[in-house]
Structures are given as structure tokens and as C-alpha cells.
C-alpha positions as CSV (number, residue, x, y, z in Angstrom):
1,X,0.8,1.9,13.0
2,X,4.3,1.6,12.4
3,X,6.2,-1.4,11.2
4,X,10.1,-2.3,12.0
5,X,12.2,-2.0,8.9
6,X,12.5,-6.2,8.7
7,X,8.9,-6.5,8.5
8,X,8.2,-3.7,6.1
9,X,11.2,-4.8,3.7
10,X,9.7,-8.7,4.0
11,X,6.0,-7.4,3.3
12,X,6.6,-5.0,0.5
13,X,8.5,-8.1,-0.8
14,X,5.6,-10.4,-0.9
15,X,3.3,-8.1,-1.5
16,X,5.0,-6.7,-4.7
17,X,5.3,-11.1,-5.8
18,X,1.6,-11.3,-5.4
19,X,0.6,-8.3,-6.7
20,X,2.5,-8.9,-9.8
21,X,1.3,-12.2,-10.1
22,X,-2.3,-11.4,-9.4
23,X,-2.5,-8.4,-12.1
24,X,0.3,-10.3,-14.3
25,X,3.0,-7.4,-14.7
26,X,5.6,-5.8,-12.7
27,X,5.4,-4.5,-9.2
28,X,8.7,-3.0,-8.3
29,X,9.0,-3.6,-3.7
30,X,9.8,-0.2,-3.9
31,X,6.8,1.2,-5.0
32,X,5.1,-0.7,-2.1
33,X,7.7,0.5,0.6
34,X,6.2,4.3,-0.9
35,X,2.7,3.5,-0.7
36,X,3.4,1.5,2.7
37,X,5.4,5.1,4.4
38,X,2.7,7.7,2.9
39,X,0.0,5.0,4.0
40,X,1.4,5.4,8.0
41,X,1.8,9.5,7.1
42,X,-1.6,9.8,6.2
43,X,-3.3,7.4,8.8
44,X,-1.1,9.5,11.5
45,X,-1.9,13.0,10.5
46,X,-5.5,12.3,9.9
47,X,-5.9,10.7,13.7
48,X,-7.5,7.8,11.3
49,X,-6.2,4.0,11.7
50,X,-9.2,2.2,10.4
51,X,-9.3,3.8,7.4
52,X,-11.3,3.0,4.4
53,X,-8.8,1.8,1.6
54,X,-11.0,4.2,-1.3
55,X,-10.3,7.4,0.9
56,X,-6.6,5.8,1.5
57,X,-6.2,5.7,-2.1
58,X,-7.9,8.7,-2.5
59,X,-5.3,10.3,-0.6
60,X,-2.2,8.3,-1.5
61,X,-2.6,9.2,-5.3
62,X,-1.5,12.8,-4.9
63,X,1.2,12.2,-2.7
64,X,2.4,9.3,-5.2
65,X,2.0,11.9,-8.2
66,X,3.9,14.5,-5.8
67,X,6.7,11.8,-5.3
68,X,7.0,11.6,-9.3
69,X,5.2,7.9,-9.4
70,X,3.7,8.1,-13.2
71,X,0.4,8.0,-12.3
72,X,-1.8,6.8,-15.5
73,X,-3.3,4.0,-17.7
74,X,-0.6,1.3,-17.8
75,X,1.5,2.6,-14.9
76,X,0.3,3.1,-11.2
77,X,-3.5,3.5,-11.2
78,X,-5.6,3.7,-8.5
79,X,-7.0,0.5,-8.8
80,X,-3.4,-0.9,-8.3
81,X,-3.1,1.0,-5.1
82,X,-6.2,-0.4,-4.0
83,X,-4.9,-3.7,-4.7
84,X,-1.8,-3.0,-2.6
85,X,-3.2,-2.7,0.1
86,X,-5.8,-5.4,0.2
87,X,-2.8,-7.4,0.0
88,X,-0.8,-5.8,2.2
89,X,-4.0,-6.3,4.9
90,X,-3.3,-10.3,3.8
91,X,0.5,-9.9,4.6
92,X,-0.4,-8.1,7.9
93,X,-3.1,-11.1,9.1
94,X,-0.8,-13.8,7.9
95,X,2.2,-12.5,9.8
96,X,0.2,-12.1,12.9
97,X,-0.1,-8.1,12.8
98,X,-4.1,-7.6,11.3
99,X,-5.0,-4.2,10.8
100,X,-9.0,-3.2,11.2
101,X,-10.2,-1.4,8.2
102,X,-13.5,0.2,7.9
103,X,-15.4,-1.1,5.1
């Protein structure tokens, strides 16, 4: 599912303020604008759009590590990613574009 530049600039915005506020540390938007583009690359080449977030971040964390994202305790973990996107499913719903995800 794709997302027009506006939309994905505005929610990896948010999403990086809540996140950050949530977990109390800093969330750079660009990390989310990563995990958002390899999120749509994986859901597309897997023929998948509903799924799970643990087999997203499952998938996402090699891709991240491939990217050069320092992926360990105290930097991007997997149970930030999984936060991610639970907030960027809130983003979605709020601005009127839900996404179904298989629980």
C-alpha cells in the first residue's frame, strides 16, 4: 500500500514524536521513513498486506541491519520496530487510511 510523499513525511513525523515520547528517548523521522519504505517492499514482494507486525519485524530487522541501522540494546531493537508500527497503524486510522493487520 503505498502512501504519497505528504502523507508519509507527515506520519513518520508524528510517529517519530510519539514514539519518542512513549519510550522517552530519541526517534529520528528518518528512521521511520526506512522502516515505513522496506515495510511497503516487503508487504509487496511477499503478495502479504495484512501482515502480522512480529513476521514484519521479523523481516524488517535484516534489511535495517543491511541498511547500516545499529541494530542492538540501546539503539534500534526489535521491540522499537514493533512499536513503530503499532503507531504507525494509529497514524493510518486517525488520518482516515486504516490498514488491516492480522493479529
Amino acid at each position: 500500500m503505498a502512501m504519497d510523499n505528504k502523507f508519509e513525511a507527515e506520519g513518520a513525523d508524528w510517529i517519530a514524536e510519539m514514539v519518542s515520547e512513549d519510550l522517552g528517548g530519541f526517534i529520528p523521522a528518518e528512521l521511520i521513513d526506512l522502516i515505513m519504505e522496506f515495510e511497503i517492499k516487503v508487504r509487496d514482494e511477499s503478495n502479504d498486506p495484512e501482515m502480522d507486525h512480529q513476521t514484519m519485524v521479523t523481516r524488517l530487522v535484516p534489511m535495517l541491519e543491511a541498511d547500516g541501522v545499529p541494530m542492538k540494546e540501546g539503539a534500534v531493537t526489535p521491540y522499537l520496530i514493533g512499536e513503530i508500527l503499532h503507531w504507525e497503524d494509529e497514524f493510518r486510522s486517525m488520518a482516515g487510511h486504516p490498514r488491516k493487520i492480522r493479529a
